[in-house]
DRENDRENKE-561973 format. One record per residue (C-alpha): residue in one letter; x, y, z. Coordinates in pm, 1 decimal. Example, Ala and Ser with C-alpha at 12.3 -4.5 7.8 and 13.67 -1.06 7.14 Angstrom:
> A,1230.0,-450.0,780.0
> S,1367.0,-106.0,714.0
//
This chain:
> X,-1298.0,-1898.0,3176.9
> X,-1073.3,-2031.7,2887.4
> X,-679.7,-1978.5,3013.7
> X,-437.3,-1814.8,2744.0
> X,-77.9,-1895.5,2674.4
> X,121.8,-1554.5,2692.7
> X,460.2,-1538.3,2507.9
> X,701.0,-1606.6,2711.4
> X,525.8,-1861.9,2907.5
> X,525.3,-2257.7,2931.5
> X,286.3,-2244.8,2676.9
> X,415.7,-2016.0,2399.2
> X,528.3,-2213.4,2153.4
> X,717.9,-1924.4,1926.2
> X,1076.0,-1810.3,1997.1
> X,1115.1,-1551.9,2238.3
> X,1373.9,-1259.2,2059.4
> X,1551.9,-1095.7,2303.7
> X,1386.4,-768.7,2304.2
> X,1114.0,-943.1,2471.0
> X,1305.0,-1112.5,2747.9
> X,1248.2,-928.6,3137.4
> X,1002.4,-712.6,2960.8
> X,665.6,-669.9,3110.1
> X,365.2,-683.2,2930.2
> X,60.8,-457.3,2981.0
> X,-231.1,-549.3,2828.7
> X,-521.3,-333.5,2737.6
> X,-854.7,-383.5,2534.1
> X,-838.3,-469.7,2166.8
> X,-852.1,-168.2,1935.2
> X,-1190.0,-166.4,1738.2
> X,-1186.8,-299.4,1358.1
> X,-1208.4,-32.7,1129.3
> X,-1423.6,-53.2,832.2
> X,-1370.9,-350.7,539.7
> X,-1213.4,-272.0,242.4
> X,-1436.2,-404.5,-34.3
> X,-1408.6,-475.2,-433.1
> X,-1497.3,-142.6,-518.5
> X,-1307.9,186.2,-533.3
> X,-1455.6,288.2,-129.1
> X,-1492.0,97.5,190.9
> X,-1731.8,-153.0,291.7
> X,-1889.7,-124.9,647.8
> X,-1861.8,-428.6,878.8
> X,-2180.8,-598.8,902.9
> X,-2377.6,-457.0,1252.2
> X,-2306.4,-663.0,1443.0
> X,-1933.5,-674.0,1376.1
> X,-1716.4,-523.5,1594.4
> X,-1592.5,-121.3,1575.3
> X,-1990.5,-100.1,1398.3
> X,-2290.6,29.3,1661.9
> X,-2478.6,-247.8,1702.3
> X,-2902.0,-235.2,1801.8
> X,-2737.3,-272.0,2181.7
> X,-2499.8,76.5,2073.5
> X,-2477.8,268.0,2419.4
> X,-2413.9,532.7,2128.0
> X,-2668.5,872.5,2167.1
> X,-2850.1,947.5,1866.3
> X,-2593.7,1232.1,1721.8
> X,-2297.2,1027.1,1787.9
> X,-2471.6,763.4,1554.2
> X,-2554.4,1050.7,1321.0
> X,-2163.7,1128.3,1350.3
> X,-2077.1,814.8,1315.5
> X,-2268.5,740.9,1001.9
> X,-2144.0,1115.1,855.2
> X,-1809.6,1012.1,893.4
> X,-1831.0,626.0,751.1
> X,-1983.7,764.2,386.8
> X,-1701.1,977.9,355.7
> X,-1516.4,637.3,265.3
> X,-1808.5,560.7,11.9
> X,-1653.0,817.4,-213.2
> X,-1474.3,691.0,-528.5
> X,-1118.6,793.2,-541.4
> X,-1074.7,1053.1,-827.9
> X,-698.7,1139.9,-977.5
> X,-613.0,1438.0,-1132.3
> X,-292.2,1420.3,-1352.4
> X,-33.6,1702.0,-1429.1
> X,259.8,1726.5,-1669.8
> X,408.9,2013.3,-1419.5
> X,787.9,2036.8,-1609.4
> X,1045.0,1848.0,-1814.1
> X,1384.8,1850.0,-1835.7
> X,1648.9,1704.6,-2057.9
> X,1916.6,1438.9,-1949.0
> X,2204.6,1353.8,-2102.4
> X,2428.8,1073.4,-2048.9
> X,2726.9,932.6,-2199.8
> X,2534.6,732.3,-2519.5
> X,2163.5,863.0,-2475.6
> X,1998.2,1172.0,-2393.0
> X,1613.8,1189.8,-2361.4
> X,1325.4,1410.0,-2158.7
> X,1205.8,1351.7,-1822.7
> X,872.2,1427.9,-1740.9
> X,745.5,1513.5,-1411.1
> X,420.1,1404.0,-1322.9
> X,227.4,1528.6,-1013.9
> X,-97.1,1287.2,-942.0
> X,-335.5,1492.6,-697.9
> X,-670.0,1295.6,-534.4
> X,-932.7,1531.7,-656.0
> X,-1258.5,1688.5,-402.4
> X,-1083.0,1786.0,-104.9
> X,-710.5,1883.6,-20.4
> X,-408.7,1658.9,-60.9
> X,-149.8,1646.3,167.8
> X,0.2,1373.0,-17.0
> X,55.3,1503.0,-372.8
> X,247.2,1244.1,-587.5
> X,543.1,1365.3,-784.3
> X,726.4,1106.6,-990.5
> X,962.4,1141.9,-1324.0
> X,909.3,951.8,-1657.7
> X,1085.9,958.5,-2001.4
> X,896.0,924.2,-2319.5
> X,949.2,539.3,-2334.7
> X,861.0,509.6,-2028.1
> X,521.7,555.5,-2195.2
> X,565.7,363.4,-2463.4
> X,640.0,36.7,-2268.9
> X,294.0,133.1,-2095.0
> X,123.4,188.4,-2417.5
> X,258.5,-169.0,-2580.8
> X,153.8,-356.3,-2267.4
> X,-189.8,-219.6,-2269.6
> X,-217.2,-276.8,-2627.0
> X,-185.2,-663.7,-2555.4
> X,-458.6,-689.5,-2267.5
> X,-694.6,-394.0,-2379.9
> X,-653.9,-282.3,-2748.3
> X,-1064.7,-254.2,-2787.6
> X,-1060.3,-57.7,-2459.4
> X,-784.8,182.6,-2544.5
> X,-849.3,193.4,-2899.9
> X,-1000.6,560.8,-2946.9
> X,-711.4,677.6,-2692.1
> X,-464.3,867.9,-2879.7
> X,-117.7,788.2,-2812.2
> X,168.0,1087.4,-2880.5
> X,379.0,1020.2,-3134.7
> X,739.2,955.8,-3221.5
> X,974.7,1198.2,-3369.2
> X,1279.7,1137.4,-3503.3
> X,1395.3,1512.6,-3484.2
> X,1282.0,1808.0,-3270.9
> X,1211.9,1640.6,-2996.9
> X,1437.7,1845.6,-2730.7
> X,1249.7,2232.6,-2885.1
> X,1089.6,2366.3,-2621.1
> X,810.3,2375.8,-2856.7
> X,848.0,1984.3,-2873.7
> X,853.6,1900.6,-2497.3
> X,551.0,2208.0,-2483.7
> X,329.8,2011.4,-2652.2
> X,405.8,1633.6,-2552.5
> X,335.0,1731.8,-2187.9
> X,-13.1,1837.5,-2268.1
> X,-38.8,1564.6,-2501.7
> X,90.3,1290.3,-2248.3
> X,-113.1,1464.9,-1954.1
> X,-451.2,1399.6,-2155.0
> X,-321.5,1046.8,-2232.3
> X,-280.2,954.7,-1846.8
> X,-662.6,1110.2,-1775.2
> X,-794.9,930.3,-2129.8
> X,-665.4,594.6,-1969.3
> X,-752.0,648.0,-1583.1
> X,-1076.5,733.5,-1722.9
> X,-1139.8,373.5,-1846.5
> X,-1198.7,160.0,-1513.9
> X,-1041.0,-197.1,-1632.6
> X,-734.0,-15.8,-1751.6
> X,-705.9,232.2,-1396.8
> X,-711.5,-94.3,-1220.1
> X,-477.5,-302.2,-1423.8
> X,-123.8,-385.8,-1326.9
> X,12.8,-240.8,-1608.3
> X,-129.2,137.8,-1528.9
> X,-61.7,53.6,-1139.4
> X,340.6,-28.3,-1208.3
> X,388.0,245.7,-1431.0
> X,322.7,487.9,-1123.7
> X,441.2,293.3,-870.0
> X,690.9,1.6,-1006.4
> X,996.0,234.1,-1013.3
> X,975.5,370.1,-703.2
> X,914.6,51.0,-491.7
> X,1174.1,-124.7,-692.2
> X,1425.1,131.7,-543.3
> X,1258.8,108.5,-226.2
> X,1294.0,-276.7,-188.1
> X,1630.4,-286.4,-306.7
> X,1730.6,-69.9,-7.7
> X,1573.8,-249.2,228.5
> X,1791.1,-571.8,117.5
> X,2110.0,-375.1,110.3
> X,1999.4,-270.3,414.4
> X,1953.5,107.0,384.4
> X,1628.4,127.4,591.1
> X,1615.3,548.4,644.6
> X,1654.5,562.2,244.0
> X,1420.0,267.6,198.3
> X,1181.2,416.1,403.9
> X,1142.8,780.6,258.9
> X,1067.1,608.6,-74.3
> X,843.2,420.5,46.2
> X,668.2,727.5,269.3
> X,611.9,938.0,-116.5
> X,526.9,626.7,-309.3
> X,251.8,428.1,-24.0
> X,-12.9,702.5,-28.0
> X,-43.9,689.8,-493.1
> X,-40.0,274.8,-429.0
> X,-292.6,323.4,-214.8
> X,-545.7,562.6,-420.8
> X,-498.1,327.1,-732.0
> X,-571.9,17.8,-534.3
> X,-837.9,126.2,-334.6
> X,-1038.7,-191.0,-561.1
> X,-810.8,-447.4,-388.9
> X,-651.6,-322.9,-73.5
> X,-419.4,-636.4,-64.6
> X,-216.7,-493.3,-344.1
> X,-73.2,-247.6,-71.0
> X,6.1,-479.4,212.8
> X,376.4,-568.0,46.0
> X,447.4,-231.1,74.6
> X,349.3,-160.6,400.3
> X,508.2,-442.9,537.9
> X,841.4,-323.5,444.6
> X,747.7,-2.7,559.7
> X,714.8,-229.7,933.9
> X,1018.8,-357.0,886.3
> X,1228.0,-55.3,789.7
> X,1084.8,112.5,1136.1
> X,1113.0,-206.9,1359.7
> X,1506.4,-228.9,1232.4
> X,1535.6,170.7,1287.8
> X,1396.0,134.6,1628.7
> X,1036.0,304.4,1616.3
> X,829.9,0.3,1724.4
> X,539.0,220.0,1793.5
> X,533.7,327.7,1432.0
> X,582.6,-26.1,1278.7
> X,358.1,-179.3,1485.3
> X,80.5,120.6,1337.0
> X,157.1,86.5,988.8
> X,117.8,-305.6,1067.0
> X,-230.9,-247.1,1182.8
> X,-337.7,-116.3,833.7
> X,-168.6,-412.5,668.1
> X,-363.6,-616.8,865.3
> X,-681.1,-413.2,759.1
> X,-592.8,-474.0,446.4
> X,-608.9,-837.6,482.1
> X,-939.6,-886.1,607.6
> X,-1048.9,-1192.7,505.5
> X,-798.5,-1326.3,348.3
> X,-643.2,-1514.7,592.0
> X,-471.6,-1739.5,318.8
> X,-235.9,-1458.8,190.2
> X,104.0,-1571.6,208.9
> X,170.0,-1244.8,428.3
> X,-60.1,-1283.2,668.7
> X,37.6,-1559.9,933.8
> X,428.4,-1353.9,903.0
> X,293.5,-1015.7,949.6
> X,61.5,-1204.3,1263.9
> X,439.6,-1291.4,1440.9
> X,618.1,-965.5,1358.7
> X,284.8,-756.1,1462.2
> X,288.3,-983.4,1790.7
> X,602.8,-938.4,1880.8
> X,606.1,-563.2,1843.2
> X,300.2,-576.7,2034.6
> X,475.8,-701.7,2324.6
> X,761.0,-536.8,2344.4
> X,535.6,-214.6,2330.0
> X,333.1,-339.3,2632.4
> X,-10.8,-402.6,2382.2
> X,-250.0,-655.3,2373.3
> X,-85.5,-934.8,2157.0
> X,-277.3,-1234.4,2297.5
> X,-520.8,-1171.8,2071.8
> X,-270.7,-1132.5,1763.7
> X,-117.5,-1418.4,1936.4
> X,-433.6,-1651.3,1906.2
> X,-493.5,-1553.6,1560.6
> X,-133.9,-1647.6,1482.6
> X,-189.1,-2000.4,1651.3
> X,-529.0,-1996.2,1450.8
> X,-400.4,-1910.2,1063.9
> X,-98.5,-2157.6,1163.4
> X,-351.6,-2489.2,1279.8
> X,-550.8,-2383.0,960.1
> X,-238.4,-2369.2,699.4
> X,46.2,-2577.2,882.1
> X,408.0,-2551.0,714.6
> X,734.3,-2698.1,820.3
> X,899.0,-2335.7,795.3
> X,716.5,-1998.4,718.2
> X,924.2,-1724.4,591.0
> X,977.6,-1447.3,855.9
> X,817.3,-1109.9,744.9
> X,1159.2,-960.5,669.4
> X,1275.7,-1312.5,462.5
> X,900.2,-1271.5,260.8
> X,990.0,-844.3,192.5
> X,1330.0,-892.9,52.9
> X,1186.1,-1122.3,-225.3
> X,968.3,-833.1,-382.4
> X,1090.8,-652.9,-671.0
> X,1403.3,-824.6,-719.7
> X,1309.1,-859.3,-1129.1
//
């Protein structure tokens, strides 16, 4: 039977931090994949054979199979947004003053615990409009856009009516698939939130960062469901907010779905630096990181470089435009 190298030992070849020196580490069995995030707007099973899928060997009784297969096409479902114009209110600053809009994005079919509520202004909108206008004016074309007023616009009877106006805008556009998937529609949701977020974490504000991050994850999420890699930034700095608060047990979880994320695409610049950091925690929690550890060895042999960005050096370069 093939020897492995633990970290820590003659063979590891990584630096040992000092949380892991005199620590002992207990390993236990390797967690079972989860399913594969595919190209469309639901999850793709692993292939039978794969493992965390019952196999023609499955010790699994016929209802557990029957529960097993229940639960899996719950993930089949496509992700459908509702969108709400709940309230405005008017802000006024020293040269401007203008309407915020607060938008509340609910996952339709079942309950959601994790309700988006976000604030735009009126140009806010506009940008979005202009930028769509560039990539998908055919698409877009019979989608009415709310128009501009030079006066009236703080009436109540203004701001009445351009909240239902903008709400049916939002659902017009989610309604078209290229645009709901675009990164146009996906930053206007989500760009001014993680901006925030990731200039937090590099000014080092990591309980602040990390409640911004905790509203903002679960809307990335729903609107990338198409390419689950478009999350993994994200929850990579959510890993490193909790590793540098001290919750390794929390990092280390939210590094697991990061790594779900990245099935298959062990070329993303992320992956071999979220492969160290998720090691690491793993041993310091007393996990299994020899596998973690091999697959680090692995994605390094495959994609060699003379120094790879740490996971916290590759975070603090998002958003910084």
């Amino acid at each position: 039977m093939a020897s492995h190298k633990h970290l820590g030992s003659p063979g590891w070849t990584g630096p040992i931090s000092q949380d892991m020196a005199g620590t002992t580490p207990k390993a236990s069995a390797p967690r079972p994949d989860l399913p594969r995030p595919g190209p469309e707007d639901h999850l793709v099973l692993p292939s039978p054979d794969a493992q965390g899928s019952p196999s023609s060997n499955s010790s699994m009784t016929t209802r557990e199979l029957q529960e097993y297969w229940r639960t899996q096409k719950c993930c089949w479902k496509h992700v459908k947004l509702l969108f709400e114009i709940t309230s405005a209110r008017i802000e006024e600053r020293k040269v401007s003053k203008f309407v915020m809009y607060q938008i509340v994005v609910i996952q339709t079919g079942s309950f959601d615990s994790n309700k988006a509520v976000l604030e735009r202004r009126y140009s806010d909108f506009e940008t979005l409009q202009k930028k769509l206008l560039k990539t998908f004016r055919e698409e877009i074309e019979d989608v009415v856009f709310p128009k501009k007023h030079l006066i009236g616009n703080f009436t109540e009877e203004m701001i009445s009516e351009r909240k239902l106006a903008l709400k049916e805008y939002l659902s017009l556009l989610y309604a078209i698939r290229c645009v709901r998937r675009s990164r146009e529609f996906i930053d206007f949701l989500t760009r001014p939130e993680l901006k925030e977020a990731f200039g937090c974490l590099r000014a080092g504000q990591y309980a602040k960062a990390l409640d911004i991050l905790t509203r903002v994850v679960p809307l990335q999420e729903k609107l990338t469901a198409h390419c689950p890699a478009l999350l993994v930034p994200a929850l990579c700095a959510k890993l490193v907010c909790y590793r540098d608060l001290e919750r390794p047990a929390e990092a280390f979880a939210v590094g697991e779905r990061a790594l779900q994320c990245l099935q298959a695409r062990e070329g993303h610049r992320y992956y071999t630096p979220l492969l160290d950091a998720m090691a690491r925690l793993a041993y310091l929690l007393g996990r299994d990181f020899v596998s973690l550890q091999k697959r680090l060895e692995e994605s390094q042999l495959r994609k060699p470089a003379l120094r790879g960005f740490t996971l916290k050096e590759l975070t603090v370069q998002e958003y910084l435009s």
